[in-house]
C-alpha positions in Angstrom: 2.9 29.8 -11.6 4.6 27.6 -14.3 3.5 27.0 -17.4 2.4 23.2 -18.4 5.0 21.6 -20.8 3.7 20.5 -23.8 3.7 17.1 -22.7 2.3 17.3 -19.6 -0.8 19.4 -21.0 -1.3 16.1 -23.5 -0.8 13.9 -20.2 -3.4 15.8 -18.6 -5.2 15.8 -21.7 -5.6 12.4 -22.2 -6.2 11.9 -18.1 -9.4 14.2 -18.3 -10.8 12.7 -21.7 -10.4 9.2 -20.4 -12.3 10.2 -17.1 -15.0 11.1 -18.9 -15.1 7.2 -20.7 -15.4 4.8 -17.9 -14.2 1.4 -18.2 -12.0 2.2 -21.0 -8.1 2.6 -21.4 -5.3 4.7 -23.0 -1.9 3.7 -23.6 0.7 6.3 -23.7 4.9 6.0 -23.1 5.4 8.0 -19.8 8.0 10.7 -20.1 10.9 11.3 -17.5 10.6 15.3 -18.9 7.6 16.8 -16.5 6.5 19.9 -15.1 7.1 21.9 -11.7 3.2 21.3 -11.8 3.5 17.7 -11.5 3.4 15.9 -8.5 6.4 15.2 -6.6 5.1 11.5 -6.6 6.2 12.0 -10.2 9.2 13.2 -9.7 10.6 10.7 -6.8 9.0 7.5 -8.8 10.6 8.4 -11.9 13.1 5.9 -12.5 10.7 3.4 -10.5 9.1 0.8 -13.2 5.0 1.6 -13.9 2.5 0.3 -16.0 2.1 2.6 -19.9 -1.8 2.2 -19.3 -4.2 4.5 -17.8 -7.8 3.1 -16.5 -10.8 5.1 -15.3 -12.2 4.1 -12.0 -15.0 5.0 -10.5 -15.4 5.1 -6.4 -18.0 3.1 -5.4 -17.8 3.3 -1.4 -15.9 5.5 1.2 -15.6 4.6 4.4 -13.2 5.8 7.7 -10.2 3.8 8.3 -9.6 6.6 10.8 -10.1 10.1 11.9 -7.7 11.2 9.6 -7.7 8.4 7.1 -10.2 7.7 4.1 -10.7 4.7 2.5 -11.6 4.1 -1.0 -13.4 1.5 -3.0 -12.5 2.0 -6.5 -14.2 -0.1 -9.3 -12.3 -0.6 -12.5 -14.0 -2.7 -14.8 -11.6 -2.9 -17.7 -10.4 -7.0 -17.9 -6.8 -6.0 -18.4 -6.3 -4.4 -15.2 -4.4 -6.5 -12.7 -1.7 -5.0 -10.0 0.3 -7.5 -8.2 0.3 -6.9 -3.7 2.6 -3.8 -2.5 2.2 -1.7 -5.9 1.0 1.7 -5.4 -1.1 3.5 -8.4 -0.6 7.5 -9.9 -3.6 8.7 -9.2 -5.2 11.2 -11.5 -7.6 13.6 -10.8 -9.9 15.4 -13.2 -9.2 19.7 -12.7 -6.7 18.8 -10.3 -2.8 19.4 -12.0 -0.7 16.9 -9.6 -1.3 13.4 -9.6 -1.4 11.1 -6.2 0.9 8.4 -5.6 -1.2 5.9 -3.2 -0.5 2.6 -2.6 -2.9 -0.3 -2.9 -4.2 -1.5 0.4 -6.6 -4.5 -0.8 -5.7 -8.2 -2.2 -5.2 -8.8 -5.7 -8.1 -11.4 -5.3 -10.4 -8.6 -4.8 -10.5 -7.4 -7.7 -11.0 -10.5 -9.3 -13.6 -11.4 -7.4 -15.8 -8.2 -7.0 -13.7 -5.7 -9.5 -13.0 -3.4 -7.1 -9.5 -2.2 -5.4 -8.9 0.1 -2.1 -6.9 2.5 -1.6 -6.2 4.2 2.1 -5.9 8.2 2.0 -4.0 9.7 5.0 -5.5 13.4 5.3 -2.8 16.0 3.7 -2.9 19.3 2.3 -1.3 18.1 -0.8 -3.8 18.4 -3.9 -4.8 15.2 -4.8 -5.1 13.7 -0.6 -6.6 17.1 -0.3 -9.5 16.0 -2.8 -10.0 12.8 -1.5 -11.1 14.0 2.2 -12.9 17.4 0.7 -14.5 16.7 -2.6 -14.1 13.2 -3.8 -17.7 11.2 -3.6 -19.5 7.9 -4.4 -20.0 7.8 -8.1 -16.6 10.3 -8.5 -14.6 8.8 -11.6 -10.7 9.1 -11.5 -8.0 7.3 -13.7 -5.5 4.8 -12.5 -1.4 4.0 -13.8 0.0 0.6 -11.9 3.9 1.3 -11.0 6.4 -0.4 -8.2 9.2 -2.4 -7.6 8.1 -3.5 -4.2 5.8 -5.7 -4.4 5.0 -9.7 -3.2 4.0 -12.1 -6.1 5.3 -15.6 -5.5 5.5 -18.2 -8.4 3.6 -21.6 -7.2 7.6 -23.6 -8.0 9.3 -20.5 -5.8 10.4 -22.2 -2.5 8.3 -21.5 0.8 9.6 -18.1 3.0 8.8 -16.7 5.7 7.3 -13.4 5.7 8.4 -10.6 8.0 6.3 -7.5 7.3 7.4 -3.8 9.4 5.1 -1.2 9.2 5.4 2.6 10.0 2.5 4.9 10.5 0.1 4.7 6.8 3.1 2.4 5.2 0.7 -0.1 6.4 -0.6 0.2 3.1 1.2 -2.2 1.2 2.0 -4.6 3.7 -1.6 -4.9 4.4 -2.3 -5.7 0.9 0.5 -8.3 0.8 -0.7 -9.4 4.5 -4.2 -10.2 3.0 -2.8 -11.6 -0.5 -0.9 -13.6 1.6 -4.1 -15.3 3.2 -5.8 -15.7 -0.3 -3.1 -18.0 -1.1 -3.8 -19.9 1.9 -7.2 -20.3 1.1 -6.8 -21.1 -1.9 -4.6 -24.0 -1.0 -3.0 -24.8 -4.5 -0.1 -23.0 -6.2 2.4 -21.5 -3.8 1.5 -22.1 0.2 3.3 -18.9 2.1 5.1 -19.9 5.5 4.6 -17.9 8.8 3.8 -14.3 8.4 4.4 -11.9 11.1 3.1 -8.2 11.0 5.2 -5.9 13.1 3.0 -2.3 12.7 3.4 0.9 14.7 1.1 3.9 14.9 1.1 7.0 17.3 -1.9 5.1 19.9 -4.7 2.8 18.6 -6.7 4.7 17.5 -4.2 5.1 14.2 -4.0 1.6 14.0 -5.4 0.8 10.4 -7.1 -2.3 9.3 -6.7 -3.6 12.8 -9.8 -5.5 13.4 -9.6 -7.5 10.2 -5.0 -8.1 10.8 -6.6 -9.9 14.1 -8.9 -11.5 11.8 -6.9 -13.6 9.8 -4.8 -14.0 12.7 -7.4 -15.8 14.4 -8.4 -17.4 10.9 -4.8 -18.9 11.0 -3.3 -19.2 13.7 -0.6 -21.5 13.1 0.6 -19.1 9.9 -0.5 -15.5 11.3 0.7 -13.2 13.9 0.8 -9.5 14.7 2.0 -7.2 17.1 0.9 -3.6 17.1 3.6 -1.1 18.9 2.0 2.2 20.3 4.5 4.8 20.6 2.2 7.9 22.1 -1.0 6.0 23.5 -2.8 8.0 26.4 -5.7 6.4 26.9 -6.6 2.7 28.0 -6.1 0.3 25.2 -9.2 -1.8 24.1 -9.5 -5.1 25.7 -9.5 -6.9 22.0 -5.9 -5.3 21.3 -4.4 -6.0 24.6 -3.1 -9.7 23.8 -1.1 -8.1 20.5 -0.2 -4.2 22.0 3.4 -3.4 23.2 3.9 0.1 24.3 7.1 1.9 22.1 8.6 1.6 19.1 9.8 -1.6 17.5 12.9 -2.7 18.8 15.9 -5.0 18.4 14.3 -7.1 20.9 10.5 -7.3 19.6 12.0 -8.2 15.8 14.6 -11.0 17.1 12.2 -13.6 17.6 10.8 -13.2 14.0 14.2 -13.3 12.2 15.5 -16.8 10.4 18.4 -15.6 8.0 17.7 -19.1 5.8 14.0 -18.6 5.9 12.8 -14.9 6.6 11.8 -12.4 3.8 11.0 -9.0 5.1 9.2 -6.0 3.8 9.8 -2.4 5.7 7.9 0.2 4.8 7.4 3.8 6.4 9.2 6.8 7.5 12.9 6.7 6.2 14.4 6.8 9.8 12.2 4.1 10.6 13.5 2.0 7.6 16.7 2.8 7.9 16.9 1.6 11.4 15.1 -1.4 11.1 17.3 -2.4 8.1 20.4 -2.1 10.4 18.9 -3.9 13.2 17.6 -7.1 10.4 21.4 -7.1 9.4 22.4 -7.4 12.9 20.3 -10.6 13.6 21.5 -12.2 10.5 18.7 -11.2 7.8 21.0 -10.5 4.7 20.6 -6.9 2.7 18.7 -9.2 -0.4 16.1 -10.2 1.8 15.4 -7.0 3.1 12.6 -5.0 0.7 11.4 -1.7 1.5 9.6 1.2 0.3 10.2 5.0 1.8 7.6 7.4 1.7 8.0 10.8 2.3 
């Protein structure tokens, strides 16, 4: 077993003392130098930009997204907290030595409106995804550092794009949040106005579809703006009458993505399994979408 560095033990320090103070904050400058006990979050995020600031949350609801994914209602009630759709947040747990990378799954707009933000924890045996399914409860209090390049937070002069969102498996994440940050601006009908956005998400059968009754939601809430298509690659079972209109059976192909593609007016983020990315990149490039309008996120 390794031996904390000296400044992860302060990290950690500092993590566990703020838990204790809800609503309050800690700034610190985040070191490249960690561990073997950190988190390999840490590790493969570590030239990605993050916020210095650490907030304590506390979870105020948990609910199943599905059999094997947990979602969390995290209130954070200090005012200078903000995240901006797509970011993910290292997640810190109190007695537990590596820290969570998770991405945001809600709109910024709820956590102005109600203080709270969700996040959407696929059942692993790593530490801190292990704690979430096993000990984590209503009431739990955790702490919360910002970080991400990929992320979708249009200026209200930026022109008006398209939006092309690709989901693999729980990459869902932050496409959802962008999906539903996306419809916020609609509603609130000054500032920027998106164009059409078009979810393109693929799950082993229905049943791992995340989020899917409220995607057909604001589909149905706009129908002129929203669309989606759900690709099953491994579905045994009959598919529920509501997701029949928007199911295809296989993986997202060439084909399925063409329709969605405008190289002057399409902006696309990919994120999921690398092969996934990687192939759907190659495939956008093919149809015209250039390598700048193509935005993804890998997670391993």
């Amino acid at each position: 077993m390794s031996v904390p560095s000296k400044t992860t033990r302060c990290l950690m320090g500092t993590v566990k003392s703020l838990l204790t103070r809800s609503g309050e904050i800690c700034s610190f400058k985040a070191t490249r130098k960690m561990s073997l006990g950190q988190a390999d979050h840490l590790k493969r995020t570590a030239s990605v930009y993050r916020q210095e600031a650490v907030f304590s949350a506390r979870v105020c609801a948990i609910t199943n997204e599905s059999n094997t994914v947990k979602k969390l209602q995290l209130e954070v009630t200090h005012p200078d907290f903000s995240f901006r759709a797509g970011q993910w947040v290292d997640f810190f747990i109190s007695g537990v030595e590596k820290v969570g990378g998770f991405s945001v799954c809600s709109s910024p707009a709820l956590l102005l409106r109600n203080g709270v933000i969700e996040l959407a924890v696929k059942y692993t045996k790593h530490p801190p995804a292990h704690w979430v399914h096993t000990e984590c409860t209503v009431d739990s209090h955790v702490a919360l550092r910002v970080g991400g390049d990929f992320y979708f937070d249009p200026s209200p002069s930026d022109p008006t794009m398209d939006l092309l969102l690709v989901a693999g498996g729980v990459g869902i994440n932050p496409l959802y949040s962008i999906l539903m940050h996306s419809a916020d601006l609609l509603r609130e009908t000054q500032g920027y106005l998106p164009g059409r956005t078009h979810l393109c998400y693929s799950a082993k059968n229905t049943k791992e579809l995340l989020f899917k009754n409220n995607i057909i939601g604001v589909c149905q809430e706009f129908p002129d703006k929203f669309s989606c298509v759900f690709h099953v690659t491994q579905q045994d079972f009959e598919i529920e009458q509501s997701l029949q209109p928007c199911t295809a059976s296989g993986r997202i192909s060439e084909e399925s993505l063409r329709h969605c593609v405008d190289p002057e007016h399409t902006l696309c983020y990919l994120c999921g399994p690398p092969p996934m990315i990687e192939n759907v990149s190659t495939v956008l490039q093919r149809l015209g979408l250039s390598e700048d309008r193509i935005l993804f996120e890998k997670w391993w």
